[in-house]
N, C-alpha and C positions, 0 to 999 in steps of 0.2 A: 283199507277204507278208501275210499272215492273224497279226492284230494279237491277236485273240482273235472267239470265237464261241458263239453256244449253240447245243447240239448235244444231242440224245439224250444220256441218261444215265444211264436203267432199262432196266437189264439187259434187262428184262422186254417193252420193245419190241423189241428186237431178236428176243429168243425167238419173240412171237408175227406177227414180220414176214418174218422170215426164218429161224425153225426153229434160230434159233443155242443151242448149248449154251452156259453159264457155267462162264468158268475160276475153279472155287472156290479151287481153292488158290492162286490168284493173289490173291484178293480177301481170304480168309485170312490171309493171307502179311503183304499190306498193313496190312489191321485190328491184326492183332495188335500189329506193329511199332508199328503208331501210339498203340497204347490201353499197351501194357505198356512199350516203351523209347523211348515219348516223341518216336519217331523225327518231323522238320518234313515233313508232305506236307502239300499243299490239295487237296481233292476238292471239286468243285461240289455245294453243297446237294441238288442234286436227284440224284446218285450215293448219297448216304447215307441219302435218306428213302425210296430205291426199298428199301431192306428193312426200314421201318418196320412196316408188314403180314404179315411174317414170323412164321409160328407153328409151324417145327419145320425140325429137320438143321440143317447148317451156315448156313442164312440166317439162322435162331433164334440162333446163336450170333453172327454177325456183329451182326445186332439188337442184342443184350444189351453187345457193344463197342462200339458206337457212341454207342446212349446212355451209356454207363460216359463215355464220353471226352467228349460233350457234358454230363454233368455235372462236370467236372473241367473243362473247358472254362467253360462259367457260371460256375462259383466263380473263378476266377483273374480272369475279367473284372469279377466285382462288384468284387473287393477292386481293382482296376487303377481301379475307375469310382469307389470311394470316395477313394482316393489325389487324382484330380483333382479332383473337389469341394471338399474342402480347400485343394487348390490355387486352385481357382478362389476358394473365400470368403476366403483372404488376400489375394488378390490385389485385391478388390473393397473387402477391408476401407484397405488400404494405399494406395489409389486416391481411397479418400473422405477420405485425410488428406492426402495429396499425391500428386501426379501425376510418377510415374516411368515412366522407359521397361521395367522391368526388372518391373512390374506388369501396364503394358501387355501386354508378351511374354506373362507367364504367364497372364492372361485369355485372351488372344489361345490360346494353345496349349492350355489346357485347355477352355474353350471348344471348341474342335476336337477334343480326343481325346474327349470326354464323349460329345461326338454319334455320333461312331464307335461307341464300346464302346455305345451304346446300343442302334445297329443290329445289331450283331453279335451282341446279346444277345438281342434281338428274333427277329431270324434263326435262332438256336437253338433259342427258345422254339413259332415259328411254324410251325404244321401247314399252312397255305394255300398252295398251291403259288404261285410265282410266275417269270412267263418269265426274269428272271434268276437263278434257281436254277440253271438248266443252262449258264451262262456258265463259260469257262474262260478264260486268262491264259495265256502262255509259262510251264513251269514248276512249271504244274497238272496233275493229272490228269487226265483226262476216258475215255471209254466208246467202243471203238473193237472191230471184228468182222476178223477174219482167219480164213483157214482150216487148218489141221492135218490131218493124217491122213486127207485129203477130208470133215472135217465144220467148218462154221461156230461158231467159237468167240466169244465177248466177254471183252476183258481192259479193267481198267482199266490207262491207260498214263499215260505221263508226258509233254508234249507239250513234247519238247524230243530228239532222240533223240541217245543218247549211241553209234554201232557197236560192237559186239564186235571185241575185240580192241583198244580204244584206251583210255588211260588215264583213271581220272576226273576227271582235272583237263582233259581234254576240253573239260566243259560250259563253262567259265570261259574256255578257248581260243579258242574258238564258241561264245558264246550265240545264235546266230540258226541254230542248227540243228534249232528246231521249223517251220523250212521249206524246202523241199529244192527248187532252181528246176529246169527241165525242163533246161533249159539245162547242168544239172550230173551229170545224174544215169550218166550214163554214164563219169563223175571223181568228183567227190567220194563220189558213192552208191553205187559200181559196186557195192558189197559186198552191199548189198539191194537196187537195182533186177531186177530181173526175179529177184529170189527171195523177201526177204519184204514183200509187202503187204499192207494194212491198208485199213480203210472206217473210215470217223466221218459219219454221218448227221446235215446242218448245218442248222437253220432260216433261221438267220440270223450276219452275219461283221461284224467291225468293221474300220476302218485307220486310221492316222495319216494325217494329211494336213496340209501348209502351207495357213493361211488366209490370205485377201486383206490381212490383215494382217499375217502374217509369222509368224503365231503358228501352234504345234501345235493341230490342233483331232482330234476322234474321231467322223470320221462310220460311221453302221451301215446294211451293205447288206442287202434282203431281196428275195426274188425278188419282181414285181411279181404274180404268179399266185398265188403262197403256196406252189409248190411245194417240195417238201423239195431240200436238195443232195447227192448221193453223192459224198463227197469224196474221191480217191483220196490216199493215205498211202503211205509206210513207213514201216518199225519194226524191231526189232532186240531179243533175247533176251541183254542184260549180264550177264558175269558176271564176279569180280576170280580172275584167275589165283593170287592169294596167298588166298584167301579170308579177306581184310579187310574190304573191302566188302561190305554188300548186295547183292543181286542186283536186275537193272532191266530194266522193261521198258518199251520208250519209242518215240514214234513223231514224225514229221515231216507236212505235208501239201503236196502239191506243187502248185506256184505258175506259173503260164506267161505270158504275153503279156496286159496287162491287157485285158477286155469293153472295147467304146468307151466305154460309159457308166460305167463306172469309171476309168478314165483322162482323161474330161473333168472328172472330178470330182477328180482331185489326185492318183492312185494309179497306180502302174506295175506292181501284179501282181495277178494272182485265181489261187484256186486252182480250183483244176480240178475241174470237176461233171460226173460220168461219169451216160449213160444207165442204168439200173438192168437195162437186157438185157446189160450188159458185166460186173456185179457179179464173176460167177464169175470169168468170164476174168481180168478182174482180179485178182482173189486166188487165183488159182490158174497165175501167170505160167509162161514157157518161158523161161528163160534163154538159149536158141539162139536165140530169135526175138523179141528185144526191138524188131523193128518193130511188129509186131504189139499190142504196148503202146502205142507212140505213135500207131497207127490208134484207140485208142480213145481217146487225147486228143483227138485231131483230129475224130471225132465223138462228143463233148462236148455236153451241155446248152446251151442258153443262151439260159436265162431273161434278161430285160430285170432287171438288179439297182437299183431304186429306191435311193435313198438320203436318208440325214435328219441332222442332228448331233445323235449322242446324247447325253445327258441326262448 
């Protein structure tokens, strides 16, 4: 499975790579909920600062939410990062008179949260791009191209996909349905294989892996070439029949039979890197003829994936 990845995440490449329009009112949709009803999403840094350069219509608008929520965002972390300071100088103080475990703990712990809030805060403040700004997580959002109406659209989606028609408590039922195996797709996915697919454009993927130790370790695979990966998806347009819920839209990427070089390296899946002459076809499936899908797994990319233990 695809543990997480950095992938594309300005609109703005897509537009000028593949002519794709942006789904505003999806990105709308999102902003707002996030800036006004507080609603929990993650978006990777580099989805929010692609409308940093924004100087009019709805990107302008989005712009002006974004920073609104990054400074509401900064404040809640000073006061969060003054809280441990405190914490931390009792605990130092209480430390130089006697040595307790319960002093220990709170250095120990705020120590550790300081350092975080520090980065996050840093992160906020930070106009420098950096290759993990485009990283995403199970659960995050990230910047994914489908087609509509015979034109190439970009949504941001939620990588975890919830189908239509199933309840929200879904996600909690299956968490590991932000990856869909090949193996499944004609059971568990029938709903969207050969009807809605998706593209996420990957630089580079992460995995879990057992080390010679016994331990979880996170190595990161990159093509050895540097070429990009077209990773083929689904996805699905949620909606709550009582309309209690939000609306969602969320996608999976699909996973086959590990590269060699990734399976000697500790890992039983890759997800699937379609040639970029299959793009269309692919997002623009035949439900009659879901062979024709798996002729394009089967000639797939395949880059030599390097690998390293990341950081």
């Amino acid at each position: 499975m695809c543990y997480s990845a950095q992938a594309w995440q300005d609109y703005r490449q897509f537009k000028r790579e593949f002519g794709a329009d942006i789904g505003m009112k999806e990105y709308i949709r999102l902003f707002w909920d996030q800036k006004e009803n507080g609603t929990p999403r993650k978006f990777p840094k580099a989805m929010l600062d692609a409308f940093s350069s924004a100087t009019a219509g709805d990107e302008l608008k989005i712009r002006s939410w974004i920073e609104a929520w990054k400074s509401e965002q900064a404040t809640a972390i000073e006061q969060a990062l003054f809280k441990q300071k405190q914490r931390l100088a009792d605990a130092e103080r209480t430390l130089q008179a006697k040595l307790t475990k319960q002093a220990q703990n709170d250095q120990r712990i705020a120590t550790d949260k300081i350092s975080k809030a520090k980065l996050r805060l840093s992160d906020l403040r930070r106009t420098e791009p950096l290759p993990r700004d485009s990283r995403f997580f199970p659960g995050n959002y990230a910047t994914v191209m489908v087609c509509e109406d015979g034109r190439r659209v970009v949504y941001p989606m939620r990588y975890q996909c919830r189908p239509q028609g199933k309840p929200a408590s879904y996600d909690a039922r299956y968490p590991g349905t932000y990856n869909a195996r090949r193996d499944s797709l004609e059971g568990f996915w029938k709903g969207q294989f050969g009807h809605t697919h998706a593209l996420m454009v990957v630089q580079t993927f992460y995995e879990n892996v057992e080390g010679k130790d016994g331990k979880n370790q996170v190595l990161q695979f990159t093509p050895r070439d540097g070429s990009l990966m077209y990773v083929a998806c689904l996805w699905s347009r949620w909606t709550d029949p009582n309309g209690v819920e939000p609306s969602l839209l969320s996608f999976a990427a699909i996973t086959d039979q590990p590269e060699p070089e990734v399976a000697a390296a500790g890992h039983d899946r890759t997800i699937i890197n379609i040639k970029p002459g299959h793009i269309d076809a692919w997002l623009n499936p035949d439900p009659a003829n879901l062979q024709a899908l798996y002729a394009i797994f089967d000639d797939r990319q395949h880059p030599y994936y390097e690998h390293r233990r990341a950081a």
